[in-house]
N, C-alpha and C positions, 0 to 999 in steps of 0.2 A: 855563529849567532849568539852561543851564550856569552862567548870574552866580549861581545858589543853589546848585550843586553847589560852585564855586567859595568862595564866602565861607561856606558849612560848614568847608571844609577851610582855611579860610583862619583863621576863629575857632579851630577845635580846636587847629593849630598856635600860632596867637597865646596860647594858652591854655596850652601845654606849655613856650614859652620865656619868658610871664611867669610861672609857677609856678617854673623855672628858676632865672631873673633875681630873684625876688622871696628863695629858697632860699640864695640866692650872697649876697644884701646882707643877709639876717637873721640866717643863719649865721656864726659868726668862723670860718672857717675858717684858717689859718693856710697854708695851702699854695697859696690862689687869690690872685694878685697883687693890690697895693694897685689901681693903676690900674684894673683890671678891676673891682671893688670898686666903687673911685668911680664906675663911668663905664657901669654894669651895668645902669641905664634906657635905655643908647642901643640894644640887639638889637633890643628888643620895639618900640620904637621903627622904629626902620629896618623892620622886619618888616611894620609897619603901615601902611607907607607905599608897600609891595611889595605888601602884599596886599591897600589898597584900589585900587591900580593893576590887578593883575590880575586881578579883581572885577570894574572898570567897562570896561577897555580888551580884555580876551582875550576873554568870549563875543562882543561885538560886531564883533571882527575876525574870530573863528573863520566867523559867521555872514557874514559877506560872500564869506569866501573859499571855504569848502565846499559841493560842489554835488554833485548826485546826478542819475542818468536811468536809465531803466527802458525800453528799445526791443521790438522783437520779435526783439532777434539776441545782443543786449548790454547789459552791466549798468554804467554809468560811475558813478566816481565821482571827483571831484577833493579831495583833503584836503593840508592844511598852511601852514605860518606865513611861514616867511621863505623855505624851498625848498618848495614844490611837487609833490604824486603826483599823476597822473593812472595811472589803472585801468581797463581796458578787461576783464572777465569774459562769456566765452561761454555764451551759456544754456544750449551742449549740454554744457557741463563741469559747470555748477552738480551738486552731487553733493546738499548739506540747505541748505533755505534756514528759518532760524529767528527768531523772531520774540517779543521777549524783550523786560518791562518789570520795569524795575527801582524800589523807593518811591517812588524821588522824580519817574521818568517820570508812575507811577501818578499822582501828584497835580496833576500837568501833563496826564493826559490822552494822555501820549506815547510813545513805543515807536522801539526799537532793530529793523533788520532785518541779519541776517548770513546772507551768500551765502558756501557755503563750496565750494572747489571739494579734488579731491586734494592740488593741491599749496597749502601755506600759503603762499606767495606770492600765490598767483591768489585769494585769499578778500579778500571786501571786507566793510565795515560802512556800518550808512547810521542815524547816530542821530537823534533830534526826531523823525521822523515821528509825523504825526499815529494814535491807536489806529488807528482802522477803517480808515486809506488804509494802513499797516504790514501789516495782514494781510489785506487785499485783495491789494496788491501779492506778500508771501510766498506766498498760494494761487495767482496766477495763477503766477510764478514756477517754482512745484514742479509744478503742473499745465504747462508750457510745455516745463519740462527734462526731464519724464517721455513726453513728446513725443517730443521731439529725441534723448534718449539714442540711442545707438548703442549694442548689444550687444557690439561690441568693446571697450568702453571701463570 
């Protein structure tokens, strides 16, 4: 899901700077510099070079380094690229745990879960999960924190 999330948005872009680039060398403009003119195949170019890169190389790293756990006390999650979060969410905080597909999960079969607690710091996300393990997990979850809640809280 994310190398087609990815090269969607990588085609749309590609598609907005060669209409651009295409606009610039058709056009006489008289105001856009020669050089630029001449040399107006190299963006779309470079571009495409960047975004079959991060097409084949980002979900496959994202996917190594993101990890998710579901305990009976706490919600972990680890996400990021060059630095690193790790997330520790107490189930007696969890406040709404939601459980959200978007088109393109839908056609993958896969679903988003968001633990959200008061404060927006303490909220996590846990995307790819599989549909039915997503909202297995969100019912047990809401059923666990409706448990634990504390009335002072």
């Amino acid at each position: 899901m994310w190398t087609v999330r990815s090269a969607i948005g990588v085609l749309f872009m590609l598609a907005l700077i060669g209409g651009a680039s295409w606009a610039v060398g058709f056009f006489a403009w008289s105001w856009v510099p020669a050089p630029v003119v001449d040399h107006v195949w190299a963006l779309p170019a470079l571009y495409a070079c960047y975004g079959v890169a991060k097409t084949i190389i980002a979900p496959r790293w994202r996917y190594r380094v993101h990890r998710w756990e579901v305990t009976a006390d706490v919600v972990y999650t680890r996400v990021g690229w060059l630095s690193r979060s790790w997330q520790l969410v107490p189930v007696g905080r969890i406040q709404t745990v939601d459980h959200t597909q978007g088109w393109l999960e839908r056609m993958f079969r896969l679903a988003t879960l968001e633990v959200q607690t008061a404060s927006h710091a303490g909220s996590s996300t846990i995307e790819g999960l599989e549909e039915p393990e997503a909202q297995r997990i969100s019912e047990e979850l809401a059923a666990r924190a409706g448990d634990l809640r504390d009335d002072a809280t």
